[in-house]
N, C-alpha and C positions, 0 to 999 in steps of 0.2 A: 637316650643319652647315658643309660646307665654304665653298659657296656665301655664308653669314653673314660668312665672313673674308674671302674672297679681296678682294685688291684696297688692305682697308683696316689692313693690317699694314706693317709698312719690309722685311716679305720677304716671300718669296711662300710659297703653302701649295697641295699639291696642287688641280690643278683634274678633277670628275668628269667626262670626257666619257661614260660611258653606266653604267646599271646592268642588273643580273639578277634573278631570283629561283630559289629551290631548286629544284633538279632531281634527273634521274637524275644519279647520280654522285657530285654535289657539292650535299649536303641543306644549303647555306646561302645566303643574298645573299651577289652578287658586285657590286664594282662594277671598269670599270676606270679610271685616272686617267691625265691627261697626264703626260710627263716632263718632271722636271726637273730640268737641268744641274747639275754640282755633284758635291762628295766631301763621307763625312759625316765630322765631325770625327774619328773614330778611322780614316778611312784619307785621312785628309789630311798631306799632308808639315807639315813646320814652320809653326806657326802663330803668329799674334802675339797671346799668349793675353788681355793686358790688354785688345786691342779686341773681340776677340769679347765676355768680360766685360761691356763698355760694349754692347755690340750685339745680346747677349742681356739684358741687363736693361730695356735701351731698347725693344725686341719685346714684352716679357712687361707689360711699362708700359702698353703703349700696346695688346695683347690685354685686359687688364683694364677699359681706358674703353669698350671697346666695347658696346654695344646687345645686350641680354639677353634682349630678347623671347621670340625663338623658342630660346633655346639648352635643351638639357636638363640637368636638371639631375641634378646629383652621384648618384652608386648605383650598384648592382651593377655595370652595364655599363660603367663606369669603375673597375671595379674600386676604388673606393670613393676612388678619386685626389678631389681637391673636398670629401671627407666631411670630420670632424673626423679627425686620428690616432688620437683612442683607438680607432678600431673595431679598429683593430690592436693593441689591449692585451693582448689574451692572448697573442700571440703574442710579445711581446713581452719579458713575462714568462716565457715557455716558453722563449727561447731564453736569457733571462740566465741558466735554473737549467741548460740544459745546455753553456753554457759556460763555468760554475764561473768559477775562478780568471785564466781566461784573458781576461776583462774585467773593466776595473777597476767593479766593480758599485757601486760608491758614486756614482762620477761617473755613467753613464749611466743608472741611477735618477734620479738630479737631471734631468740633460737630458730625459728623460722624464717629471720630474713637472713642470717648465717647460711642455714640449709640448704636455701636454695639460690646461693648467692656464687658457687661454683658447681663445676662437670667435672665428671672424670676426663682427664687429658689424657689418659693413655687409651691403647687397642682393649676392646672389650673383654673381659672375664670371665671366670667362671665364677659362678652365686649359687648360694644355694636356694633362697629365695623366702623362704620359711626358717632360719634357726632360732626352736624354739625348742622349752624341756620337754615337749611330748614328741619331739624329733629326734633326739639325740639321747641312746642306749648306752647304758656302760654297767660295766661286768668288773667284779672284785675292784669297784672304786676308781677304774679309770674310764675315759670317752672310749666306747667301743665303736659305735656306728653311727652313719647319719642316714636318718630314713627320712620318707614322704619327700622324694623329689620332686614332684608335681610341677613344682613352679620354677625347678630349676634352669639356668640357660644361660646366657653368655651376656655381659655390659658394668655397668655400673657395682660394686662388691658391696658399697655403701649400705646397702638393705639388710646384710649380715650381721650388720654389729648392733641391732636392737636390744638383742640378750644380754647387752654390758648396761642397759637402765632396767631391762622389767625383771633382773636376775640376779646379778651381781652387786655387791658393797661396793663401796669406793674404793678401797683396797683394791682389792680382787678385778674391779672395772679396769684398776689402771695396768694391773696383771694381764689382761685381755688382752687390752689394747697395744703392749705391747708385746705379744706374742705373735697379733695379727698383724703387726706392723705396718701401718695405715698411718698417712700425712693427716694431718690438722685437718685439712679442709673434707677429706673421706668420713673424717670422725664426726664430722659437723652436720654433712649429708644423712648417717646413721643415725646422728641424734635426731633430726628430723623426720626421719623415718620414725624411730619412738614417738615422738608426740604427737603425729599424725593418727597414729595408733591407738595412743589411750584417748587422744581426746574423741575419736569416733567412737569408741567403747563407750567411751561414758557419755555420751549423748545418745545411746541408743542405736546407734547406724550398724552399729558391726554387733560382733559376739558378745552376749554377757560378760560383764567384769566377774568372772569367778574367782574369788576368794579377794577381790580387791586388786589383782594382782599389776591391773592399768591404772587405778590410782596411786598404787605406789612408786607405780614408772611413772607419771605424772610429775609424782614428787621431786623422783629423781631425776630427772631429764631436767626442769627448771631450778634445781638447787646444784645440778652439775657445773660449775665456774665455766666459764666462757672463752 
């Protein structure tokens, strides 16, 4: 899919110069990619977070118009990033009963029953499926590239905008959002998508909370007005 993007984004996205197939050793496709320059936003010094904001939401805008022909679409192999949220409702469920008291369960009920309370109505999209700061490069202080496509593919955009609760201030969130220019009910699927997120982190299901970083999405995603 790469080949789909490159060129016609405001950043660049890896390019393949060769592929593999399984072998001895290593029983999967490989492929390798060119480099590119750049730190990703969790080891980047000081940043100036309102433009990335503008610079990621203007990326994600403008990934969305693009030509969907050949893109695949949303499923397993994106791990269901492009699907609606509820495929993740059980889980969802599961982790509010084992973390009791410790979430405020009335609120992210709600946020939850918002989330998955609409579909995207439009023809499917392009996602990236992962935007997260060990994804997204930038070079003298502005968004340079978006790497680790893995999960990318075509439906739902909704999955993208996670990085406006586990990332951005409320300022800067609303700088996003509108940059990516996303209806109410997109933003509601996204938030979704966030709490889905930290609450499996912090129950153990998924990847360590390093450095906190899903309890403070946590925070935010429930203290974000409704």
């Amino acid at each position: 899919m790469l080949p789909l993007l490159a060129g016609r984004l405001p950043v660049a996205v890896p390019e393949t110069v060769a592929v593999g197939e399984p072998g001895a050793g290593y029983p999967f496709p490989w492929s390798v990619r060119r480099w590119l320059d750049g730190e990703t936003v969790d080891g980047a010094g000081p940043l100036d977070t309102t433009r990335l904001a503008r610079d990621l939401g203007a990326t994600l805008r403008t990934l969305r118009s693009l030509p969907t022909a050949d893109g695949l679409l949303a499923g397993a192999h994106s791990f269901f990033r492009g699907c609606h949220p509820s495929v993740y409702g059980d889980e969802v469920e599961r982790a509010l009963v084992q973390l009791g008291d410790a979430v405020d369960q009335a609120r992210a009920q709600e946020v939850w029953r918002r989330a998955t309370a609409t579909a995207w109505p439009h023809e499917a999209v392009w996602f990236h499926g992962d935007v997260a700061v060990g994804n997204l490069l930038v070079r003298d202080g502005a968004l340079s590239a978006l790497i680790d496509l893995g999960t990318c593919g075509v439906g739902d955009p909704a999955c993208d905008l996670v990085m406006a609760w586990t990332f951005f201030d409320d300022e800067d969130r609303a700088t996003f959002r509108d940059a990516a220019d996303v209806d109410e009910a997109t933003w509601e699927r996204g938030r979704g998508w966030a709490l889905w997120k930290s609450l499996v982190t912090l129950t153990g299901d998924s990847s360590p909370d390093v450095d906190g970083v899903q309890a403070r999405a946590l925070g935010a995603v429930l203290a974000d007005p409704l």
